[in-house]
VEXTIBA-881821 format. One record per residue: residue in three letters; chain; x negated, y negated, z negated of N, C-alpha, C in turn. Coordinates in nm, 3 decimals, padded with zeros to 5 digits. Example, Ala and Ser with C-alpha at 12.3 -4.5 7.8 and 13.67 -1.06 7.14 Angstrom:
2
resn,chain,n.c1,n.c2,n.c3,ca.c1,ca.c2,ca.c3,c.c1,c.c2,c.c3
ala,A,-01.319,00.569,-00.780,-01.230,00.450,-00.780,-01.320,00.330,-00.780
ser,A,-01.285,00.225,-00.708,-01.367,00.106,-00.714,-01.290,-00.003,-00.787
% end
This chain:
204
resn,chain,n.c1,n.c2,n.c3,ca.c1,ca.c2,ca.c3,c.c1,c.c2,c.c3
unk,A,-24.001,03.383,-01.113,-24.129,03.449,-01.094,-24.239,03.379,-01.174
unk,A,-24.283,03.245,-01.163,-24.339,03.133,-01.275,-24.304,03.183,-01.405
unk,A,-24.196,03.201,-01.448,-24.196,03.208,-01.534,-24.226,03.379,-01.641
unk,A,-24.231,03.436,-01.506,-24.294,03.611,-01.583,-24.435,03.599,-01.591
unk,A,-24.478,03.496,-01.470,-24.607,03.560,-01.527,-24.705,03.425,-01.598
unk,A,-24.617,03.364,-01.610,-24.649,03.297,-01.733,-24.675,03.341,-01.896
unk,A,-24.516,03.454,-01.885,-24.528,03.565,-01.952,-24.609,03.641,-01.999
unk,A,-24.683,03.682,-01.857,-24.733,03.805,-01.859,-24.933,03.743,-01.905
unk,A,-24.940,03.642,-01.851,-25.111,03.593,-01.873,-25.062,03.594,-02.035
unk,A,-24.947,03.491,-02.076,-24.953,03.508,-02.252,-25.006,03.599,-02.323
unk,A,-24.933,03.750,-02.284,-24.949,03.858,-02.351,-25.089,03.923,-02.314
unk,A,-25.082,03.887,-02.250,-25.239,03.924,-02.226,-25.372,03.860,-02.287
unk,A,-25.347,03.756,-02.325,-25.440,03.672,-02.429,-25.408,03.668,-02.533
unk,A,-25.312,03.757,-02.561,-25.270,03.749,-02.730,-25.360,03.886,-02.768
unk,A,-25.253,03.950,-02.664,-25.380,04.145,-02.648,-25.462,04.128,-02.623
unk,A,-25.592,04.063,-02.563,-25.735,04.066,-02.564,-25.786,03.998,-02.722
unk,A,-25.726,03.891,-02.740,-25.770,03.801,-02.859,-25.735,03.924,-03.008
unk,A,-25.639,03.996,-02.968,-25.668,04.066,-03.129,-25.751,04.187,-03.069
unk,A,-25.837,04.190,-02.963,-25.899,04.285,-02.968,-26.051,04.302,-02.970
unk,A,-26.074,04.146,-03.007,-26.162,04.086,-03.003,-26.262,04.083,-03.146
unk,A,-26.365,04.071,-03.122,-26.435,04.155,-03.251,-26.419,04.011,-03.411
unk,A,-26.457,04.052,-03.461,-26.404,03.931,-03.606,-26.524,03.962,-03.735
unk,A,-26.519,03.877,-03.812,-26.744,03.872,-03.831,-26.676,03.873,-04.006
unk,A,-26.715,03.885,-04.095,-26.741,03.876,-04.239,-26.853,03.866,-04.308
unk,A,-26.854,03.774,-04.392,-26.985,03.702,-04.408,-26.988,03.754,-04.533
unk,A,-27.117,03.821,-04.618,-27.152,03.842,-04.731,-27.270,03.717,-04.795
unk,A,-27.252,03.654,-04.928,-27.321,03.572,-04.953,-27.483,03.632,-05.053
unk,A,-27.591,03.602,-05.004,-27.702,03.704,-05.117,-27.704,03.607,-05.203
unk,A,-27.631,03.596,-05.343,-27.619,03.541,-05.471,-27.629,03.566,-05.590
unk,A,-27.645,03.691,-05.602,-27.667,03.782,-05.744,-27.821,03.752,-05.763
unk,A,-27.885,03.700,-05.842,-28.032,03.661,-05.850,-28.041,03.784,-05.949
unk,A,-28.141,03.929,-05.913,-28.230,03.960,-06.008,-28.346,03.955,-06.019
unk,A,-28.423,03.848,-05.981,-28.566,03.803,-06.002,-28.613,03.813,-06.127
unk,A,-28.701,03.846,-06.178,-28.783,03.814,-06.293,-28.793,03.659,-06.313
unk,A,-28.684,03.636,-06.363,-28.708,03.441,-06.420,-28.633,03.413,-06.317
unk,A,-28.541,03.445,-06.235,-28.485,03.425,-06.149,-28.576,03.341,-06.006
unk,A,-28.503,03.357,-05.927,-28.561,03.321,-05.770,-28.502,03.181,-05.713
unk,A,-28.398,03.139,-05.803,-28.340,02.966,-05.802,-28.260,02.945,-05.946
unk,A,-28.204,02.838,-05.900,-28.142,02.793,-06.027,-27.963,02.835,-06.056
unk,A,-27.897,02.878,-06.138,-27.769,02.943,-06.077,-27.681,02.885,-06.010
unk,A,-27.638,02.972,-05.919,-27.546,02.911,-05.811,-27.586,02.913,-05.710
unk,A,-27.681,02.948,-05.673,-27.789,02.907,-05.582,-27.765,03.071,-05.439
unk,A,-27.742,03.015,-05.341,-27.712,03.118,-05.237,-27.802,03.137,-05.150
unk,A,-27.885,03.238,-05.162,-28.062,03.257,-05.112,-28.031,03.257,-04.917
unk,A,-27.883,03.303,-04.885,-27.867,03.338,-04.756,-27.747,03.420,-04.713
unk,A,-27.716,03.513,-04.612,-27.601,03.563,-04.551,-27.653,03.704,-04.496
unk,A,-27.517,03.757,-04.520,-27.534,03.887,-04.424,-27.422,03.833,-04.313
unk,A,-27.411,03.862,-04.224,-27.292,03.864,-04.129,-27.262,03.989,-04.068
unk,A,-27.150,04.034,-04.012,-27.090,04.180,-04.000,-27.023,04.103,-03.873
unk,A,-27.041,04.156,-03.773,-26.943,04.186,-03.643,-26.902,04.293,-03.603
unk,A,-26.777,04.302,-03.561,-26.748,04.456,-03.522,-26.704,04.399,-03.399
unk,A,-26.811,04.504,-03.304,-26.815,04.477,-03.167,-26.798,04.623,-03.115
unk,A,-26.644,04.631,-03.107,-26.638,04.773,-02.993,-26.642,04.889,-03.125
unk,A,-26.686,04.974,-03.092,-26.690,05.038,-03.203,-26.848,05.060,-03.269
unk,A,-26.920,04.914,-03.242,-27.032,04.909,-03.318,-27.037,04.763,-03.418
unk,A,-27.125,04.784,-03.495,-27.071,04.671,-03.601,-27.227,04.623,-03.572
unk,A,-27.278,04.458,-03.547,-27.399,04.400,-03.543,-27.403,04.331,-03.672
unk,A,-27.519,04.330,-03.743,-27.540,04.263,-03.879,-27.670,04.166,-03.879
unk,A,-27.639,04.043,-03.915,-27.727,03.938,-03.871,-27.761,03.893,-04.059
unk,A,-27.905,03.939,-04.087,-27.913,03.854,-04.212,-28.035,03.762,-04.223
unk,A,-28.007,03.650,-04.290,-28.011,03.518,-04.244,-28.104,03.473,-04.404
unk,A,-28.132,03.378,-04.418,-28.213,03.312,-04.535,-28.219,03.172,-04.517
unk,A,-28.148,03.114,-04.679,-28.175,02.966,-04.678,-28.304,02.901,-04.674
unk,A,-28.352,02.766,-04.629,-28.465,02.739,-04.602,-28.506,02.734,-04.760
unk,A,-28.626,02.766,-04.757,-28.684,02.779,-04.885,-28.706,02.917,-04.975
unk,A,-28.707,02.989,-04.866,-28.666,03.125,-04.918,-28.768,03.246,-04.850
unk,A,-28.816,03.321,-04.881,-28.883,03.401,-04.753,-28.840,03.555,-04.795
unk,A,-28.844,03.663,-04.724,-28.844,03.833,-04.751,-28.985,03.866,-04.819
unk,A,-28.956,03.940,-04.939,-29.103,03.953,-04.980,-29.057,04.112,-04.968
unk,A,-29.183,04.175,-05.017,-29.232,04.359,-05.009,-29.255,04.373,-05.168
unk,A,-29.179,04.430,-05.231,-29.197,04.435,-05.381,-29.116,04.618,-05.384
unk,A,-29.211,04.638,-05.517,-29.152,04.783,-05.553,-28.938,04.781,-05.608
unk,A,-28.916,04.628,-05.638,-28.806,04.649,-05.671,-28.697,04.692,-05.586
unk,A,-28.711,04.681,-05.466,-28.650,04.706,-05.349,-28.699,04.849,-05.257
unk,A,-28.842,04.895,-05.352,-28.864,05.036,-05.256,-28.980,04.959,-05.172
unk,A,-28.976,04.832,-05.152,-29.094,04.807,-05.066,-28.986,04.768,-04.931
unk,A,-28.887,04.766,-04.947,-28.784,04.776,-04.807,-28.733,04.612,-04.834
unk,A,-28.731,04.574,-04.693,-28.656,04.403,-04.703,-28.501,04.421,-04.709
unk,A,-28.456,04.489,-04.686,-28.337,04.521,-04.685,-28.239,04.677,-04.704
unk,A,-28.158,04.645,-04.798,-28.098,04.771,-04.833,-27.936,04.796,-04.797
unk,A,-27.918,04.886,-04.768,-27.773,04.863,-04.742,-27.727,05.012,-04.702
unk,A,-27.543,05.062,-04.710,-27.506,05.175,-04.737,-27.443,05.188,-04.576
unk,A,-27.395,05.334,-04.563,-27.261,05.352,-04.429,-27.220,05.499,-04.450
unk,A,-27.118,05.455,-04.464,-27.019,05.571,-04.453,-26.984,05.670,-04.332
unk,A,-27.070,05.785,-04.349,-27.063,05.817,-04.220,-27.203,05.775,-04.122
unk,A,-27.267,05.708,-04.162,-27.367,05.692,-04.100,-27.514,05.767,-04.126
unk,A,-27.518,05.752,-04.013,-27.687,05.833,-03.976,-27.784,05.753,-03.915
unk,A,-27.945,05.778,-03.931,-28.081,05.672,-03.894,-27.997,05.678,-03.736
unk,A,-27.976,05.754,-03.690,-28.052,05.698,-03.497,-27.897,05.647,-03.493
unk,A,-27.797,05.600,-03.563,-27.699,05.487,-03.510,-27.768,05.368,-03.484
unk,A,-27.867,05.375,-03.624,-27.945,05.188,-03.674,-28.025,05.174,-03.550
unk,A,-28.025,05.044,-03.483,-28.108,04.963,-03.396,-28.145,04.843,-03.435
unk,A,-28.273,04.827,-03.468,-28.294,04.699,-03.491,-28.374,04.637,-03.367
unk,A,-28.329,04.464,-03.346,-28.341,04.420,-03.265,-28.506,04.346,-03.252
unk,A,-28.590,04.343,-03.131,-28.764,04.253,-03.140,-28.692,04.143,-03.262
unk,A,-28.846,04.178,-03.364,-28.895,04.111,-03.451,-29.053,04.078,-03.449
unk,A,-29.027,03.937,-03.484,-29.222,03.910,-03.516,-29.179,03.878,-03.684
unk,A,-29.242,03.980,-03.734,-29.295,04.074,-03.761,-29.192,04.187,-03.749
unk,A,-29.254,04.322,-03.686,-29.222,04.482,-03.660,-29.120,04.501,-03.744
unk,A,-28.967,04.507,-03.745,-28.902,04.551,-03.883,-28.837,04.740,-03.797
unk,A,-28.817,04.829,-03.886,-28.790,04.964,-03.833,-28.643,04.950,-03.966
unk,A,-28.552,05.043,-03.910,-28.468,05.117,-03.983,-28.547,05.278,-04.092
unk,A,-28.510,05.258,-04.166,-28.549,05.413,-04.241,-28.422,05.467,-04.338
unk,A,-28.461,05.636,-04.371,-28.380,05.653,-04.478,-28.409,05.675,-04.589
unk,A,-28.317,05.643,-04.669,-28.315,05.626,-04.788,-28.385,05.798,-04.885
unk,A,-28.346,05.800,-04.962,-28.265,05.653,-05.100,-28.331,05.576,-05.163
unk,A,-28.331,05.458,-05.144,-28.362,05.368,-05.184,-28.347,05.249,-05.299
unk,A,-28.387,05.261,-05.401,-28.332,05.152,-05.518,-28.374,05.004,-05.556
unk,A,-28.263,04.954,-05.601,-28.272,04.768,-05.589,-28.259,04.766,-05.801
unk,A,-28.352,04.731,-05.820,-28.381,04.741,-05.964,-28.239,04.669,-06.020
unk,A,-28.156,04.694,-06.098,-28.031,04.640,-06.169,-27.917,04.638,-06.060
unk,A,-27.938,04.643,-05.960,-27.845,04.669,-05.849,-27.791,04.763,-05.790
unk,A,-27.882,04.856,-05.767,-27.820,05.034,-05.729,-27.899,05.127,-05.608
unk,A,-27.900,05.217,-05.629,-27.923,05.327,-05.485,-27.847,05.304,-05.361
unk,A,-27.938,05.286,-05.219,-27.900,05.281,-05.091,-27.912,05.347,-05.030
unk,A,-27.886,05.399,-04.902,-27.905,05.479,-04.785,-27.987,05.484,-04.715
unk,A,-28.003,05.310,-04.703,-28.105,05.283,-04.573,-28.145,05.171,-04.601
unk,A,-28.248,05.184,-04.543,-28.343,05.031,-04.540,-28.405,05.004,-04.413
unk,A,-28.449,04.859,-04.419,-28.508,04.774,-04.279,-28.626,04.748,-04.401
unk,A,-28.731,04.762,-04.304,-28.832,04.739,-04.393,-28.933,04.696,-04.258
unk,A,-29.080,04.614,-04.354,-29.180,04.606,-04.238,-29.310,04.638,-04.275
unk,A,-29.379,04.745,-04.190,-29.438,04.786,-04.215,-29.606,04.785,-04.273
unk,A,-29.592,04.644,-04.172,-29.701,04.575,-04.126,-29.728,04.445,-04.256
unk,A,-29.653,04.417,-04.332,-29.621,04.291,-04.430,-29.712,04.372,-04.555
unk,A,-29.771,04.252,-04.629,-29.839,04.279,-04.723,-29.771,04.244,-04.829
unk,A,-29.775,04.289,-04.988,-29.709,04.281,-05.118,-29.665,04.179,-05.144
unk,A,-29.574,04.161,-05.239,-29.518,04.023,-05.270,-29.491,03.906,-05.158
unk,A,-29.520,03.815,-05.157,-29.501,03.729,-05.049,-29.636,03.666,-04.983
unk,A,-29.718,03.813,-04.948,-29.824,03.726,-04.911,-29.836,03.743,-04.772
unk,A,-29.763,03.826,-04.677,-29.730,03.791,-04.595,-29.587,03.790,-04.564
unk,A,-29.516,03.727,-04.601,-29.361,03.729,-04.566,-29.348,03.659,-04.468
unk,A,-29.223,03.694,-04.415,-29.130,03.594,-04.296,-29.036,03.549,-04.331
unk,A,-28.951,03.465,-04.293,-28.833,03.389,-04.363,-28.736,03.401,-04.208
unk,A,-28.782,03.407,-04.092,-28.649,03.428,-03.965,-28.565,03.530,-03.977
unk,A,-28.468,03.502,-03.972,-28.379,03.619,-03.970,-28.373,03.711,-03.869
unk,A,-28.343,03.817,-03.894,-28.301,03.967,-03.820,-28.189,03.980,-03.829
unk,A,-28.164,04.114,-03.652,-28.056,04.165,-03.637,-28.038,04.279,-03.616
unk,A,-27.946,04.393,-03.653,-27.943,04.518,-03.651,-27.836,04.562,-03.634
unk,A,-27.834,04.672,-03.535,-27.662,04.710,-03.484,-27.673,04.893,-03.544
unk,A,-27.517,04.898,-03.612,-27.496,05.068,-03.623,-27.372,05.061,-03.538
unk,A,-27.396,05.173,-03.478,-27.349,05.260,-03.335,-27.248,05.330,-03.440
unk,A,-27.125,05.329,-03.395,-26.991,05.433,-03.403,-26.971,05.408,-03.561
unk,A,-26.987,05.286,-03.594,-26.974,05.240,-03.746,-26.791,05.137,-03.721
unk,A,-26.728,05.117,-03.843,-26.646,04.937,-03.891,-26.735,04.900,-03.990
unk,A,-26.700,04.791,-04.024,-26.743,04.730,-04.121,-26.690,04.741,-04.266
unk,A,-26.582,04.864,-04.279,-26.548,04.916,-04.369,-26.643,05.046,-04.407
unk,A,-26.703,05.089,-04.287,-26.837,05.189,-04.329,-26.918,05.140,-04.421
unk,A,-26.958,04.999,-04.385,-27.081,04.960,-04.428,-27.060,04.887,-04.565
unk,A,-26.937,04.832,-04.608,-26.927,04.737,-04.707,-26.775,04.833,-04.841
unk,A,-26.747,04.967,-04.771,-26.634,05.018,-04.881,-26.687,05.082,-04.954
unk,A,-26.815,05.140,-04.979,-26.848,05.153,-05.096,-26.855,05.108,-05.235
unk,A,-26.866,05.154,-05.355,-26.858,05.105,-05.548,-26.988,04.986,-05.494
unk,A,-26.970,04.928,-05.573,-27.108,04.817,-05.608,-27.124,04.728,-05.465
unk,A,-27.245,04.687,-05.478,-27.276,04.585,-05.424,-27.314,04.645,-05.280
unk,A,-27.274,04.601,-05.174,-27.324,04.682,-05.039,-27.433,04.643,-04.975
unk,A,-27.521,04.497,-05.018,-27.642,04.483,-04.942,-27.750,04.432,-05.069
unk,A,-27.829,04.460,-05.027,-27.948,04.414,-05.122,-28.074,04.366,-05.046
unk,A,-28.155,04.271,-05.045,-28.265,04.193,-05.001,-28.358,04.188,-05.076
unk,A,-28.464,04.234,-05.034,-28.619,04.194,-05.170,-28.659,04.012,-05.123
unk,A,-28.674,03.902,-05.194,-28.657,03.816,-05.118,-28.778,03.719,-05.250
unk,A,-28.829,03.607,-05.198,-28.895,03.525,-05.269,-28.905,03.404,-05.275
unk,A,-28.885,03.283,-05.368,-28.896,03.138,-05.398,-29.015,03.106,-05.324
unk,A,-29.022,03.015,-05.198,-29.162,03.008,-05.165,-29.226,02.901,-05.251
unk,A,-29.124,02.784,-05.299,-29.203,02.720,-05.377,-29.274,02.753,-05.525
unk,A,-29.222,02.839,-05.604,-29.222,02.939,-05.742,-29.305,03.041,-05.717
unk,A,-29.303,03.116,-05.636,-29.387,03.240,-05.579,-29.283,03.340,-05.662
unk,A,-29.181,03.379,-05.696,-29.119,03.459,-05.748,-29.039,03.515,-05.678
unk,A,-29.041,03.632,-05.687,-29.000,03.765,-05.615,-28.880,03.868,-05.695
unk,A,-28.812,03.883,-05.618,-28.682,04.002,-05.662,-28.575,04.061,-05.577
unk,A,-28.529,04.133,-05.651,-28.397,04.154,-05.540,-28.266,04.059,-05.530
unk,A,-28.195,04.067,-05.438,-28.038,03.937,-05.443,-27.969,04.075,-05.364
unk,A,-27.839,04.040,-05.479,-27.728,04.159,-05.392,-27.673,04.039,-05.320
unk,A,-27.527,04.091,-05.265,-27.414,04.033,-05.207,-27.295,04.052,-05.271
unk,A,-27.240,03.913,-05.248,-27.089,03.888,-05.269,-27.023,03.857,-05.144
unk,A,-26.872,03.940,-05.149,-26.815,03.844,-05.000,-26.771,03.691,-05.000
unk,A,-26.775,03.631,-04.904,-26.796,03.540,-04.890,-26.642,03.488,-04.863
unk,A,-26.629,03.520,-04.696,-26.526,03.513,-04.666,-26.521,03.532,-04.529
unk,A,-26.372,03.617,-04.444,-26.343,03.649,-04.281,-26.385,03.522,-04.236
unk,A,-26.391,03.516,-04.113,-26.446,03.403,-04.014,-26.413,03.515,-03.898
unk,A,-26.308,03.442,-03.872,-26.225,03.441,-03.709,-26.347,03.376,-03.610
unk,A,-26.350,03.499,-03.517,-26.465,03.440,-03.381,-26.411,03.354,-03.327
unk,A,-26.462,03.236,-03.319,-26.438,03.081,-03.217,-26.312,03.168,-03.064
unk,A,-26.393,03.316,-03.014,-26.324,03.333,-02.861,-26.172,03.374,-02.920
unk,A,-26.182,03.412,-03.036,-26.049,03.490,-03.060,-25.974,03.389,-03.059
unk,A,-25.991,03.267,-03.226,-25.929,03.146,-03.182,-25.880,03.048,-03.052
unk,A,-25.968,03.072,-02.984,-25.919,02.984,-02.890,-25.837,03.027,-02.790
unk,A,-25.848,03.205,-02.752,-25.727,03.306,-02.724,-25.609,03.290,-02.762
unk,A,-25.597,03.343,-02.838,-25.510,03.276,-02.934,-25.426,03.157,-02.941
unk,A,-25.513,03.059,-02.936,-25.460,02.915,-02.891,-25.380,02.894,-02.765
unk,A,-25.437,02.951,-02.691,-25.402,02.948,-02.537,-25.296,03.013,-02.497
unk,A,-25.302,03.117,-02.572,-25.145,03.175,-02.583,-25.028,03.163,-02.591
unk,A,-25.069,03.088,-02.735,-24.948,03.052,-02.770,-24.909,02.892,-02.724
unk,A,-25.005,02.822,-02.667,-24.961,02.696,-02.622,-24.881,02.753,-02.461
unk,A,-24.955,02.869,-02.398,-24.849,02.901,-02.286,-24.710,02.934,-02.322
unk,A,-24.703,02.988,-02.420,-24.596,03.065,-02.498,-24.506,02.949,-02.559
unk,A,-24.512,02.847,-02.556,-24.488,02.738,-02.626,-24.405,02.634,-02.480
unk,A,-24.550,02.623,-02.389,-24.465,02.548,-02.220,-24.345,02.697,-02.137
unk,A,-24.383,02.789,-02.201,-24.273,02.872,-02.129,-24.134,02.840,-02.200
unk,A,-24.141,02.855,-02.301,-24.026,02.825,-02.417,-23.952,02.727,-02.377
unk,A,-24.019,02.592,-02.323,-23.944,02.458,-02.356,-23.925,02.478,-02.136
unk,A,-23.936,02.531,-02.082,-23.938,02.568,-01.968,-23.779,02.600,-01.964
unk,A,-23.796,02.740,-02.072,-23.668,02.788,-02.027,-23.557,02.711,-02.093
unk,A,-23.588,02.666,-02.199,-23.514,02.594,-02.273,-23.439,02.497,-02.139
unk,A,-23.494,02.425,-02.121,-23.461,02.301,-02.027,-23.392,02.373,-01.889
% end
């Protein structure tokens, strides 16, 4: 009997842990600034992608030294980005100081391409004269993260600015790389270490 449901908790943390949501990180590295916005190589910040349930949360982030500016190269929008299948009232964006709203597109990132949608703020004045640098979060409803990132070209774009330079432009994304959620891992772990004392259980 010990030993079924030793069994049985295993499989059950193996089945929750792959059902568990899993994050992909896009890096904003493509500098098209006028004179560029750093020096090359230089990674202004992150998108992150969770797929939670059948909604995907997107957290984008900025290295220190960096702020969101409001420039025509971006539409005036801090953020650009596509979905397959997607529509405005999926987008939720989460309290921001400063006000950020979802809108639709189409929207263009000068040398980078036409978008769908943008996060933009309304309230922010040109260039970086009033920017913010905290990051935001925004969830699409009945989206994967194959909605948002299987499109041709580049799937996110940022209007973004050097605070020390004062120079302003757009930064696409590159992927970065999967990043397994810490709960899945350690699911996972637990599993198979039960799966492991059952083994040498029966073994013996």
């Amino acid at each position: 009997m010990k030993k079924l449901s030793l069994l049985a908790v295993t499989a059950m943390l193996v089945a929750f842990a792959s059902g568990t949501s899993a994050a992909v990180v896009y890096d904003l590295s493509s500098d098209h600034c006028t004179d560029g916005c750093g020096p090359a190589g230089t990674i202004f910040g992150n998108v992150t992608l969770t797929q939670t349930g059948a909604n995907v949360d997107v957290l984008v982030q900025l290295n220190s030294g960096f702020g969101f500016a409001k420039t025509g190269a971006v539409d005036n929008q801090t953020f650009l980005f596509n979905g397959t299948g997607v529509v405005l009232a999926d987008i939720s964006v989460d309290a921001h100081v400063p006000v950020l709203v979802a809108t639709n597109g189409p929207y263009t990132a000068s040398a980078i391409g036409t978008f769908a949608f943008g996060i933009g703020c309304p309230s922010c004045g040109g260039g970086l004269s009033s920017t913010f640098s905290n990051a935001f979060t925004f969830h699409v409803a009945n989206a994967t993260i194959a909605d948002l990132t299987g499109g041709s070209g580049s799937p996110f774009a940022a209007d973004i600015g050097n605070l020390t330079t004062g120079r302003t432009g757009p930064i696409d994304a590159s992927l970065h790389s999967p990043v397994p959620e810490p709960i899945s891992l350690s699911l996972v772990g637990g599993g198979l270490l039960a799966l492991g004392l059952f083994r040498k259980r029966f073994v013996a």
